[in-house]
N, C-alpha and C positions, 0 to 999 in steps of 0.2 A: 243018847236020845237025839232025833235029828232036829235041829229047829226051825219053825213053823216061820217061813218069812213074809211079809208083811208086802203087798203088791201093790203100787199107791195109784189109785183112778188120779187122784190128783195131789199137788205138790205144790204151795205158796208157803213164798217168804220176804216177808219185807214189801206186800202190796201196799201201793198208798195211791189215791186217785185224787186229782184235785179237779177245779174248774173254775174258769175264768167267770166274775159277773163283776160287770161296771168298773172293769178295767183293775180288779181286784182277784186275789188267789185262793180259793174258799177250797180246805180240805174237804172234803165228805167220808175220805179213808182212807187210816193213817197207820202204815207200819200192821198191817193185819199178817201173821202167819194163820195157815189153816192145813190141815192134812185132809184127806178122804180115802180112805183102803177099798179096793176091791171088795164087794160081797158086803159092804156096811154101810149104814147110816149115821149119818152125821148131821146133827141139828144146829143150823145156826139161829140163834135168837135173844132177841131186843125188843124195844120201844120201836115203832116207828117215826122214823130218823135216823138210825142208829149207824147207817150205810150198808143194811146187809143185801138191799137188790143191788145197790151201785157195785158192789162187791161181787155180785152173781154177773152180771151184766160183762164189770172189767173183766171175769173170768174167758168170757167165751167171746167177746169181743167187740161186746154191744155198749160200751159205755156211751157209746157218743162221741161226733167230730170235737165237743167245746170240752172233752174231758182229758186230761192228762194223765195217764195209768207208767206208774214204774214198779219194780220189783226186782229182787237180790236174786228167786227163782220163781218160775211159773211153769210149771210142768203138767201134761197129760199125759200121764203113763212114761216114756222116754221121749216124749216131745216138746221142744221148748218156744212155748207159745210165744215168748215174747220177741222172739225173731221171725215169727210168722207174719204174713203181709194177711191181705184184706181177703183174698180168692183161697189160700190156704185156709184161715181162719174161714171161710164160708166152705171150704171141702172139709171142714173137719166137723163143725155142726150138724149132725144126724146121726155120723155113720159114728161118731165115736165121742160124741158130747152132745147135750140138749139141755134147753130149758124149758120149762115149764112157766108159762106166765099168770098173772092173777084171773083174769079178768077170762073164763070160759068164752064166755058167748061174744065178746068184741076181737078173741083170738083164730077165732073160725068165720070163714067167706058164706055170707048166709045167699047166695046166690048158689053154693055149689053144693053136691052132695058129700057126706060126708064120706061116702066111697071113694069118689072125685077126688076128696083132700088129701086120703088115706093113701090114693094110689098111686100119687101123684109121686110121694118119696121112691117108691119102688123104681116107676118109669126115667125119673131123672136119677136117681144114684143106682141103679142097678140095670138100668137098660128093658125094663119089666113089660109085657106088651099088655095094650086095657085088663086084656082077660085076665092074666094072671096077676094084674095090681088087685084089680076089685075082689079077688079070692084071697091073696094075702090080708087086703084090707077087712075081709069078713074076719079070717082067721085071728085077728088083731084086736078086733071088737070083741070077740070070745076072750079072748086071754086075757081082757082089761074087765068082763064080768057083765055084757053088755047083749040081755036077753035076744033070742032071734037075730045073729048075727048078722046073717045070709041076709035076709029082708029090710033090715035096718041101713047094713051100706047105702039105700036106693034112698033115705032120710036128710033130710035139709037141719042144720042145726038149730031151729026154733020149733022140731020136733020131740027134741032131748029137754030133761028137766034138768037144773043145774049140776047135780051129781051126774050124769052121764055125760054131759058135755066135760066135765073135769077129766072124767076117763076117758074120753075120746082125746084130749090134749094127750093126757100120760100115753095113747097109744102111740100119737104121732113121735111124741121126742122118743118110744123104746123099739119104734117102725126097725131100724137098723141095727137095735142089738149095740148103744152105747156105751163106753164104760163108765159114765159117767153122769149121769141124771140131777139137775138143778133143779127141784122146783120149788119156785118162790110162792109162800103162801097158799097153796094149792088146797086148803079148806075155807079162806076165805069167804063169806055168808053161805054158809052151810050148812043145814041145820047138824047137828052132834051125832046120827045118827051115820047122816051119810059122811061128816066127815072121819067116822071111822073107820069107814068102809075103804077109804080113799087111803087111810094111813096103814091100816091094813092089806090093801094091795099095793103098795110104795114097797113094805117091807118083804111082802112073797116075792115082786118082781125079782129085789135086787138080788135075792138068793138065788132065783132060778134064772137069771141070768147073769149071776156074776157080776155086780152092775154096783158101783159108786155113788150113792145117794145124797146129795146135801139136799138138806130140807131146812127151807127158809122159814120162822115162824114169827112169832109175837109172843105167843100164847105156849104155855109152861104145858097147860095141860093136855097139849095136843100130842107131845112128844115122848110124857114120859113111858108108855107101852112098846114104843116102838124103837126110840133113839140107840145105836150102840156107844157115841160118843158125843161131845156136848160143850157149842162155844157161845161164848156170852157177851155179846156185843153191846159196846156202850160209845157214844159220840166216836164212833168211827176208828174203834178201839178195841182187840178181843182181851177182855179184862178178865177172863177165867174159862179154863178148857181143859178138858179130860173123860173120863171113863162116864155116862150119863148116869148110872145110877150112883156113884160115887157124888158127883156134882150136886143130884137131888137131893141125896139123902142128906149129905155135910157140904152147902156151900163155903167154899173159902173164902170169897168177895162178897161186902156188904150187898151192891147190886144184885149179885143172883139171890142173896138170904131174901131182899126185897121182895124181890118178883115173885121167891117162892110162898113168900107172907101174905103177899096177894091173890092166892086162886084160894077160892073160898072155900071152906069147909064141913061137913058134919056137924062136927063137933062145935063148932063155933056159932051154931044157929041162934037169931035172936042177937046176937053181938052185932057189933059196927066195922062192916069192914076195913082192913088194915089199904091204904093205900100210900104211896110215894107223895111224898110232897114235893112241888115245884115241877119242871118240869125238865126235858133235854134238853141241854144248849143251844143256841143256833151255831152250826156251824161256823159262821163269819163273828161269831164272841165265845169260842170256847175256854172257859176259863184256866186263867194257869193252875202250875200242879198235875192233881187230879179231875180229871174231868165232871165226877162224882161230885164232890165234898160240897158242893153246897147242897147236897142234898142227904146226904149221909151221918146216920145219927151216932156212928163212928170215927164220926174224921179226928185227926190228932191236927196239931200246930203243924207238920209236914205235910200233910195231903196238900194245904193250901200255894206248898212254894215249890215243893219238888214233886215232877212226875214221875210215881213208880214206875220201874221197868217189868215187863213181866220176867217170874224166877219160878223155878220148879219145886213145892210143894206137896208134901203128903203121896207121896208115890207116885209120882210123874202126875199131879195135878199144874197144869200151868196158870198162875196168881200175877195180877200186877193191884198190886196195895198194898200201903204199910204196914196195914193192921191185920195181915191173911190167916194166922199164926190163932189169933184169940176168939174167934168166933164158933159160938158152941154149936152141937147136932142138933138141928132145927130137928132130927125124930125126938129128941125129948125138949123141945120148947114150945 
């Protein structure tokens, strides 16, 4: 039997970003590995704080002048980004990496059309002349699900309601056919209708283009339809990662049992919702040990002095805590 090999959009090891304030070195993230395969999605998700845009940002090159980004490996596809200078890193955003940012309408130039914006990628990375940008860019608004294609290029973005302005972002970062697609938060105030619509074509594109999805969230229940794989970010940390449905079903880390204690339930109606007490660290006091334990109804006398490392788990589940081993299937709790 031949075996099925594994083509990675992207490849982190050992990321850690810091930043200097008031003449002091404030981790925001710390020793993160991450995988992203071709043709898959991958959710990353926390609290916010947790460092998962600083994380997206270091990926592609936007951390910022005041940030400090290192890493053991930083790969797209066979390229290694972290020997990449500023012009490289800016020829490689579009054609073969994107991000997606939160904020729709402050993302788009409300002076121009959104044909304009659309066409724009073509004429500068492809040499495209108007005619044929503004036809690709119809073409582009169809693919992303965006009624009257042809006629809507001619649209200013305070024509579009928040769901189609989210889609017209997703059109721009998948403009050049990526392998690689970031987007952070990309349902954010949304009503749940549309933002399924949005997670629902995240997950067609990445198959019909072959494309490497990490998808930035918060929120548990945004991902569990669509996720193929699943990281759990805590104080700038990925404290449990592997197969998504394996994750949901049996967290191995107290923090993901939490979070998943936290989306509310059926069956629970009339009850008092379960919530985390206290709250995330600040980066500039992250406590020793585990970064958890003071908030974890699991801690033993070690979470407090020593920090787990992450170790491999239940068939390639990656764990870092003491206690990974004892914690029951949250399907029958």
């Amino acid at each position: 039997m031949v075996e099925t090999l594994v083509r990675p959009a992207l490849r982190v090891r050992e990321l850690s970003v810091t930043f200097t304030l008031e003449g002091r070195t404030v981790p925001a993230v710390r020793h993160v590995d991450l995988d992203v395969p071709r043709g898959e999605l991958v959710a990353l998700l926390g609290e916010s704080g947790s460092g998962k845009s600083v994380t997206a940002r270091a990926i592609v090159g936007l951390a910022g002048p005041d940030a400090q980004v290192s890493a053991s490996e930083l790969a797209l596809g066979d390229t290694d980004l972290r020997v990449a200078g500023a012009r490289e890193l800016e020829a490689l955003r579009g054609p073969r990496m994107s991000l997606v940012l939160q904020d729709a309408l402050s993302a788009l130039n409300p002076v121009l059309t959104i044909g304009d914006q659309l066409g724009e990628l073509y004429r500068v990375h492809s040499g495209a002349s108007r005619r044929v940008a503004r036809e690709r860019a119809a073409e582009l608004l169809g693919l992303v699900g965006i009624p009257d294609p042809r006629a809507r290029v001619k649209d200013y973005p305070h024509q579009f309601s928040g769901g189609m302005r989210q889609r017209i972002l997703i059109a721009m970062a998948i403009a050049l056919e990526p392998e690689l697609l970031i987007a952070d938060e990309p349902t954010t105030a949304l009503d749940v209708t549309v933002q399924a619509q949005i997670l629902d074509l995240l997950a067609a594109l990445r198959e019909q283009l072959d494309m490497g999805v990490l998808l930035i969230t918060h929120d548990l229940a945004v991902v569990s339809e669509v996720a193929d794989r699943l990281a759990v970010m805590y104080a700038g940390r990925i404290v449990e990662a592997g197969d998504a449905d394996s994750v949901l079903a049996h967290p191995a880390h107290p923090y993901t049992e939490a979070l998943l204690r936290s989306v509310p339930r059926l069956e629970h109606r009339g009850g008092d919702l379960f919530t985390i007490p206290g709250a995330p660290p600040d980066p500039r006091r992250v406590p020793p040990g585990c970064s958890f334990h003071p908030r974890c109804h699991r801690a033993v006398p070690a979470c407090a002095a020593v920090r787990p490392e992450p170790a491999e788990h239940h068939g390639g589940r990656i764990v870092a805590c003491h206690e990974a081993e004892v914690l029951p299937d949250v399907r029958n709790g």
